[in-house]
N, C-alpha and C positions, 0 to 999 in steps of 0.2 A: 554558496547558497544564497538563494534574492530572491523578490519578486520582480515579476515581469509582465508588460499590459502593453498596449498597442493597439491603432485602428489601421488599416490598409483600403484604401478606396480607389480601384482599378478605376473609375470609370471617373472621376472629378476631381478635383486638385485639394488637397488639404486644406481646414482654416483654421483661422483662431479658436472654434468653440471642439474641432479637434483637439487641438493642444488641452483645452482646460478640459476634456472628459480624460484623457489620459493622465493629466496631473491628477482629475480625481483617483483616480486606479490607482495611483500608486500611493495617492495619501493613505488607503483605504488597507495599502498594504508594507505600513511606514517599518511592521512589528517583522517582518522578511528582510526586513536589510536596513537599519538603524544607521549603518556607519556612510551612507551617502545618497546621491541622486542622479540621475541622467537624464537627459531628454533628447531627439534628435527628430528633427522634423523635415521633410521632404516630399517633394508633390503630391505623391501620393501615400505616405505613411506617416506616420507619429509612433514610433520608440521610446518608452520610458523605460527605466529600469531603477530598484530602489537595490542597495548592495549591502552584505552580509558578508564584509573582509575577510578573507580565507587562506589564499594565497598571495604572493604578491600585495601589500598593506598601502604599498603607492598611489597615486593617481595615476599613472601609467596600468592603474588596472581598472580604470571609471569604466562604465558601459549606458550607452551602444559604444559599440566598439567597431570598427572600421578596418580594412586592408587600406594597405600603399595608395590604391587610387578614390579610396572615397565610393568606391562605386559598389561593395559589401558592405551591409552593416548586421549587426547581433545585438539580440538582446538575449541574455541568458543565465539559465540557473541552474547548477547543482554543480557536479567534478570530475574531470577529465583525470583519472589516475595514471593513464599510459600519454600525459601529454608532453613528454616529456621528450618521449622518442619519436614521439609524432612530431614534436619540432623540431627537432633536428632532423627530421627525414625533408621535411619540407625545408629550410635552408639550406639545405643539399642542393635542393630543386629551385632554389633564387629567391625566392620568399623570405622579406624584410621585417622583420619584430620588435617591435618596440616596447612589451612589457617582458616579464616571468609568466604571464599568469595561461591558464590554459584556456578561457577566454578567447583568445589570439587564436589559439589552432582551429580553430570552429570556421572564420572567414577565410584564412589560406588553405585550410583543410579543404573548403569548399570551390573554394577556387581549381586547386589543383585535380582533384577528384570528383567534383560534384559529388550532390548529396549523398546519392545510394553507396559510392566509394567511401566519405565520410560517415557515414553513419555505420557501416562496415566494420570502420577501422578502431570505436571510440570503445574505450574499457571505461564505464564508469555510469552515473547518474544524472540525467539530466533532462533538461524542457528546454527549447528556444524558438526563440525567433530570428528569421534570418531574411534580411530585405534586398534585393536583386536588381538594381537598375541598368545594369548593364546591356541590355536588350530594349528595342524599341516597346517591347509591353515588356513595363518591369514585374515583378511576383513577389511573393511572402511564400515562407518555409518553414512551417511549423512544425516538428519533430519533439518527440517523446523516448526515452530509454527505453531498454526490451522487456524491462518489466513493469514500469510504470511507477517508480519511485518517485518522481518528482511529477506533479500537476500542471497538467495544460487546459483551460476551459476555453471557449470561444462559442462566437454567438454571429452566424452568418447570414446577409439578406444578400442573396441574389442581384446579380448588378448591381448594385450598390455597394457596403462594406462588411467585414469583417472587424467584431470586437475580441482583443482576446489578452486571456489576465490567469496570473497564476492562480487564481481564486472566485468563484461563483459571486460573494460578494462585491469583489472589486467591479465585476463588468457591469452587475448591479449600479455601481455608486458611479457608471458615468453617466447613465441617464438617457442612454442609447437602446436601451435593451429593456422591455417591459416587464416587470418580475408578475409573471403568469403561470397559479401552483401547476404542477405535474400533477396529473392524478394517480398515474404508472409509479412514478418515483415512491409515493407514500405505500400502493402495493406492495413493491417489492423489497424498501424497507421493512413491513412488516413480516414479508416473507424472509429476509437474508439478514436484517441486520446491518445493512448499507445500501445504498442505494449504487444500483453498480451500473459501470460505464457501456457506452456515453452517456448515459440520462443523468441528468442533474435534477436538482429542485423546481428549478424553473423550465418551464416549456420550450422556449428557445436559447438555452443555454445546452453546449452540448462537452463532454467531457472527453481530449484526445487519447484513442486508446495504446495500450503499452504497446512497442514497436512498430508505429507507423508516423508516417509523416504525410503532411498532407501541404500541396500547392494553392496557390491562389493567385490569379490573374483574370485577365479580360473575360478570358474562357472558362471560367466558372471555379469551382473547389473539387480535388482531386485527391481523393483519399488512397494513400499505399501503404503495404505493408512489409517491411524491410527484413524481419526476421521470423522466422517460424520454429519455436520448440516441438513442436508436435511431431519434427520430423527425427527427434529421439526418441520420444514415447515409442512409434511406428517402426522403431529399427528392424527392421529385416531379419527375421530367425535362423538367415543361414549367412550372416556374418561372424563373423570366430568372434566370443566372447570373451574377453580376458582373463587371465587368471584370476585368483584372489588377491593375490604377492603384486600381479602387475595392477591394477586395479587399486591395490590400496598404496605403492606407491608416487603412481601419477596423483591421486588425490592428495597423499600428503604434500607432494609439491605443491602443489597449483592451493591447497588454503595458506601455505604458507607465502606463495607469491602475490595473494590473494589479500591478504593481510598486511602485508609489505605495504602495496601499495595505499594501502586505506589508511596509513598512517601519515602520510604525508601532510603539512600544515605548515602555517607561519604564526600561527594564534595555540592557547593554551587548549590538549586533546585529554580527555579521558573514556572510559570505557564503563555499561552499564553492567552491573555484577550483581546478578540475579541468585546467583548459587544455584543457575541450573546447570544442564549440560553446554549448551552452546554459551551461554554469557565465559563460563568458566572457560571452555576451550579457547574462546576469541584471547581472554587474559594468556594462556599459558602459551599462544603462538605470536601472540606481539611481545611477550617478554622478551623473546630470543631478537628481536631487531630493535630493542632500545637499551644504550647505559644506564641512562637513569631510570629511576622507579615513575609507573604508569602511575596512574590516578584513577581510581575505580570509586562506583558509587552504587552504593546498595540501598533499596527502602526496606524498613523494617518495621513489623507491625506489635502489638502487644498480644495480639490472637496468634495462641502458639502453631495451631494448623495451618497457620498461612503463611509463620515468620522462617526461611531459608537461612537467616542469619550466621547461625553455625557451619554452614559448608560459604559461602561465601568468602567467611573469615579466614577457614582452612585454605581458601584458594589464595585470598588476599594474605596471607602468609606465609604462603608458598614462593610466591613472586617479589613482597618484599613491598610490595605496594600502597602510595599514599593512601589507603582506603577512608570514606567518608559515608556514612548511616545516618539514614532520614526515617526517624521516628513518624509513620501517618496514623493517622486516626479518625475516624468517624464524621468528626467536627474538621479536621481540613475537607474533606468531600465534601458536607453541606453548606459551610464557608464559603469553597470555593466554585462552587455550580455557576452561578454569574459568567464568571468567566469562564471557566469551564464550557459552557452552552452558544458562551460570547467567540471562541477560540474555533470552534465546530463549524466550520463551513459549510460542508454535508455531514448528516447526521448520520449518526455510529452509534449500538450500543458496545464499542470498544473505545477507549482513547483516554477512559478517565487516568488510566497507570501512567500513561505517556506522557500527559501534562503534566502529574503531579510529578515525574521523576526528573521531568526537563524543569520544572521548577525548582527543581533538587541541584541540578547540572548548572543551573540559572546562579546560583545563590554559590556553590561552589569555586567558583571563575572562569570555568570550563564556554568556549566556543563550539569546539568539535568533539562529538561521544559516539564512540562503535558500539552497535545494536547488538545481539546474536539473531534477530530476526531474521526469518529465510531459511532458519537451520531444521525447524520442522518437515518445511515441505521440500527443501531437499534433499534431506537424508533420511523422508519418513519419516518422522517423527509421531505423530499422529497415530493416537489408539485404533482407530477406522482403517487404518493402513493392512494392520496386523485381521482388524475383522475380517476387511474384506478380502485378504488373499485365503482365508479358510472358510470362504463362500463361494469362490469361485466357478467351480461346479454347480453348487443349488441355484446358483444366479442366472447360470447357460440355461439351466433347464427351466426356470420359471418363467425365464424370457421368451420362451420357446412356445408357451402355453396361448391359448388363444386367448384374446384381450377381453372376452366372459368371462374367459375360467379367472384371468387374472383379478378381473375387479370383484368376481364372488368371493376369492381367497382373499383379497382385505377386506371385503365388507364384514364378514364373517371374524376377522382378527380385532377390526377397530370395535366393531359391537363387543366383542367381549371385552377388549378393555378397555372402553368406557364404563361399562360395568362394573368392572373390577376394580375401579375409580384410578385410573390410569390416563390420566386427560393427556401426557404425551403420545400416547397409542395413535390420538390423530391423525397424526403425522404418514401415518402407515399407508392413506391415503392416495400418498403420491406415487407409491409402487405401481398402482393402476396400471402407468405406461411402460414399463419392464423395460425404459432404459437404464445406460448409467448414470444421468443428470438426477434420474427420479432417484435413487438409490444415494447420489450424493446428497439431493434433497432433504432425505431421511435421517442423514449424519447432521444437516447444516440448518436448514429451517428453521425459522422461530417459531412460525404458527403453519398449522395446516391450512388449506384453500377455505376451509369450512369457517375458521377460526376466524381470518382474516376476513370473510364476508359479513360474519357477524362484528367485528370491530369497527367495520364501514360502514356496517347498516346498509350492504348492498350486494347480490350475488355475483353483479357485475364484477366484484372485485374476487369474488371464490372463480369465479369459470377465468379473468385473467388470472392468475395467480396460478390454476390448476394447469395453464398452455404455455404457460412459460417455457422459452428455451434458453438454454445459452448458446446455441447459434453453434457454430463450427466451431467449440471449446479445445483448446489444447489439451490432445491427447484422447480426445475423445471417441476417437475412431480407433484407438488401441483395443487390441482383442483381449487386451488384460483388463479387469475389473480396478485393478490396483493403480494400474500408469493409467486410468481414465480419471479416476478421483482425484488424482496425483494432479495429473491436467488441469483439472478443476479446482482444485486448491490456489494452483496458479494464476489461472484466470480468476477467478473470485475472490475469495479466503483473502488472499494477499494482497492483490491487487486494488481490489476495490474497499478491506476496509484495514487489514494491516499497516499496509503502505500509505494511504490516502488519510489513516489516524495519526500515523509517526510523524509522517511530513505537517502535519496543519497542527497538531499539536507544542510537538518542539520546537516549529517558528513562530509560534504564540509568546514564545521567549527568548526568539534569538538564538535559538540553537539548531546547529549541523547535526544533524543524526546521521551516522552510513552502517552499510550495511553490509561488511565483507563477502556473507552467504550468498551474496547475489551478485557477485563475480561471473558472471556470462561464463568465463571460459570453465569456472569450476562449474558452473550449474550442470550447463553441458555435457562434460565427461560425468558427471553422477546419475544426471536423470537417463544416462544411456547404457549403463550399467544394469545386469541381470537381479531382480530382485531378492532374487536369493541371497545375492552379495550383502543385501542392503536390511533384511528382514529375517535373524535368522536368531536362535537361540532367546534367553530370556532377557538379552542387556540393549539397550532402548539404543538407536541410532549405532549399532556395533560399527559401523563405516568409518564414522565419526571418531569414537573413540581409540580406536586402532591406528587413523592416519593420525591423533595428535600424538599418540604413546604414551609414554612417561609420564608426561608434562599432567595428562589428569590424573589429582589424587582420585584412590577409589571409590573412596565418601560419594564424591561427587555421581561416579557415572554407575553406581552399582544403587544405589537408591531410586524410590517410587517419580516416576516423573509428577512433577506437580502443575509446572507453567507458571509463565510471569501474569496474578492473577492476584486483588485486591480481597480483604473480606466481604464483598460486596453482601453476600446472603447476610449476613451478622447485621451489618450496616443498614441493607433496606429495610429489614425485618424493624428495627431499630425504628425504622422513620416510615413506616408503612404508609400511617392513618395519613402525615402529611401529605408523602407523594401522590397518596391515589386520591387524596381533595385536592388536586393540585392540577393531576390527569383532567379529573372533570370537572373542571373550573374551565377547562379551555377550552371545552366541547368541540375538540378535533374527532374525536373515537366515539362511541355507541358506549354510554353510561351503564347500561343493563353486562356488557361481554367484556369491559372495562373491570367493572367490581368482581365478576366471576373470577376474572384472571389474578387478581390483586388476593382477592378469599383464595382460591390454588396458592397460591405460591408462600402466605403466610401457613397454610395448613401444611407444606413440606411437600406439596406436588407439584411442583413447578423452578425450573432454575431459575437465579434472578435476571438471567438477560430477556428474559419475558417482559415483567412486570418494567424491568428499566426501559425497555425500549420504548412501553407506551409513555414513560414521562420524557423522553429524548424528544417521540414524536407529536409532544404535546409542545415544546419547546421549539420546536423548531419553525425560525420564521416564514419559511414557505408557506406551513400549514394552519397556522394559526388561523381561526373565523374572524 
């Protein structure tokens, strides 16, 4: 885990004020890899990279990193967990290695199989960069994992160069790149709760999306895309669908192989133990592949509806486990907002738990912590899951209806509950277009079109806001309501603010977060799986629980799901009158649909990710006047 920043200039020869924008990148990203530095500079490129010792603790694992002839270089971040066989496949094939580290398989990988072979082949998480001189026009390879775990940003001018940094900040602070707000970006924050890819904050900063890589040379920037999930969601209905027995076997395998390898490290590893379902399963299936006792870390609150403490414990005594408990409260959140706001790269109304739990992992002595993230959205998790397959039907046929009938049945629904002082009814809104994105809208929105044009003080932002698409979404061309949101979860939910919160938070303190749920080859065999397998009786994720067995006590998976989720309502409530003079102190948002929102949400009508997001998006340096 590191950061990583670089310029490539096809058309002019690097100079000295190349090197010093790149050293800015990486200063800017000292808190992503503490333990050293790199640089490598060649006609046309400048390679930094700052490290975050993982495997391999040697200098034998510094980066950029090179093949045999000097004529491949890497710069790169996150974890290769099958690299182990990948290298010994390739010293098979004559390929000379000079460290442990999996670093290395990335330039003989590419050597030996070029990209689309390598990127094929790689089980794990990661962002790089890869520079090519071997050819009279040399190129840049910039490549992202298939779900988009780890962050690639980049900022491109046509003939000329390509800046690009694990961090929106970083390419900011080489001074190459004009920080010019997005107007879109702050839209659809207010619509989703992250600002989701490629748009960043800034106008010409663009963010790479999960499973694609993209070239750069003479001939301009060439974006591909190397893996497509959609073509599970899309499985063919007259494929033989597996048993239940075959089905939940193969799963059991592949979390446990899944798991396996996520444990691999040279630095001290623990595990985050939430006391839900997936933190607990992650403990009871690495038990079985370590002698010694795991290290697990719980936060626990004083607010008894929100403290899991008790099944935690249960799990953490089940396993025998060093377990350690971080007392939060109120006053660490308002403490720690500074940094907290300072850590946010792009702005989230999610990531406060993740900082404060990686500062928990921080203080601990923990380098490397397994998430349970991922285990929602691929074993269904999610209440909307269960909604929407017992709508299925109403959904065909109102879709069916002509786009009148459709907007008179919301208007008709939102007027009453506004009435009925139901200011979420809004949202209803978005049904208009009787897709599935509007329907996921419905689940996922923070504000309606309506909501959000009055926040802006402009309709221009209610009519974008109301044409949003997500474009050829994963899964979205699925005839099931279920594998379409599913899709969408994917693309969204996860990608743009789960994944993009874990990662910038955690390395705010030097910490590796992974994420076994997101094992490619496990995803794969589950999201291809008939939902009925997946969705059935009254016990949450029954998939899940089945393939671990035993291992989960039933405390655990027979209880209400709750989620890894702060007292956040107690807490704003708490600190109301400050944040919203705080909101309008910075006069980003419309002061008059500001205070409304702020009055909702102390009166008990409004969830707090409302009200937080306007103090997120008050906060946020793009938008600031």
């Amino acid at each position: 885990m590191c950061g990583i920043a670089g310029i490539f200039t096809p058309e002019r020869t690097t100079t000295g004020a190349d090197v010093s924008a790149v050293r800015r990148m990486m200063g800017a990203q000292i808190h992503r890899g503490p333990d050293g530095e790199g640089l490598y500079q060649a006609s046309h490129t400048v390679l930094g990279h700052r490290r975050l010792s993982i495997i391999d603790l040697s200098d034998a694992g510094r980066q950029p990193m090179a093949n045999e002839g000097r004529t491949v270089w890497v710069s790169y971040n996150g974890e290769i967990y099958n690299f182990v066989c990948l290298r010994e496949e390739l010293i098979r094939a004559g390929h000379d290695f000079q460290s442990r580290t999996d670093t290395e398989v990335l330039v003989h990988g590419y050597e030996e199989w070029g990209i689309e072979g390598l990127l094929g082949r790689l089980r794990g998480m990661f962002a790089f960069a890869l520079y090519d001189m071997r050819d009279a026009k040399p190129r840049l390879v910039l490549a992202k994992d298939r779900f988009g775990i780890k962050p690639l940003y980049y900022s491109y001018q046509a003939g000329a160069q390509i800046v690009f940094a694990s961090e929106v900040r970083a390419i900011l602070e080489s001074g190459l790149v004009r920080d010019e707000r997005n107007e879109e970006a702050l839209v659809r924050f207010l619509q989703l709760g992250s600002v989701p890819i490629p748009l960043t904050t800034v106008k010409d900063i663009h963010a790479l999306p999960a499973a694609q890589y993209a070239i750069i040379s003479q001939d301009g920037l060439q974006l591909e895309q190397y893996w497509d999930l959609s073509r599970l969601f899309d499985r063919s209905p007259d494929l033989r669908a597996p048993t239940s027995d075959e089905a939940l076997e193969a799963t059991s395998n592949l979390l446990n192989e899944a798991v396996n390898l996520h444990l691999i490290s040279d630095v001290p590893l623990g595990l985050f133990l939430s006391g839900g379902l997936d933190s607990s399963a992650l403990v009871a299936l690495a038990s079985r592949f370590r002698d010694t006792p795991l290290t697990t870390l719980s936060i626990i609150f004083e607010e008894q509806n929100y403290d899991e403490s008790p099944y935690s414990k249960i799990v953490a005594h089940r396993y025998g486990t060093n377990h350690h408990e971080v007392l939060i409260g109120k006053k660490d959140l308002m403490d720690g907002l500074p940094r907290i706001f300072a850590a946010m790269d792009q702005p989230t109304v999610d990531g406060v738990n993740t900082f404060l739990v990686s500062k928990a992992a921080k203080e601990a002595g923990l380098t490397v912590v397994l998430s349970g993230l991922g285990g929602d959205e691929v074993f269904l998790g999610y209440s909307h899951f269960r909604k929407a397959r017992s709508l299925e039907t109403a959904w065909r046929l109102y879709g069916a209806l002509p786009p009148g009938w459709r907007k008179a049945c919301v208007s008709l629904a939102t007027q009453a509950g506004v009435l009925a002082g139901k200011p979420r009814i809004e949202k209803l809104s978005y049904l208009e277009e009787g897709s599935h994105e509007s329907m996921y809208l419905l689940f996922r929105a923070l504000f309606s079109p309506e909501q959000i044009g009055d926040l802006l003080g402009t309709r221009e932002a209610e009519a974008s806001s109301r044409s949003f698409s997500f474009g050829s979404a994963i899964g979205s061309g699925s005839g099931s309501l279920v594998g379409a949101l599913n899709g969408l979860e994917f693309q969204h939910y996860l990608q743009n603010q789960l994944l993009k919160d874990t990662d910038a938070m955690s390395m705010a303190h030097s910490i590796e977060t992974r994420v076994p749920y997101l094992d490619h080859k496990l995803v794969e065999h589950v999201v291809s799986l008939p939902t009925r397998l997946k969705l059935h009786g009254q016990v949450n994720k029954p998939m899940l629980v089945s393939a671990v067995g035993n291992g989960l006590p039933r405390e655990v998976w027979e209880r209400r799901k709750m989620g890894f989720t702060f007292p956040f309502d107690d807490w704003l409530k708490d600190s109301s009158a400050e944040l919203q003079a705080y909101t309008l102190e910075r006069k980003v948002l419309d002061p008059k649909a500001t205070n409304g929102i702020w009055r909702q949400f102390r009166e008990g009508r409004l969830h707090w990710s409302r009200p937080w997001a306007l103090v997120v998006a008050s906060h946020a340096p793009a938008w600031k006047n």
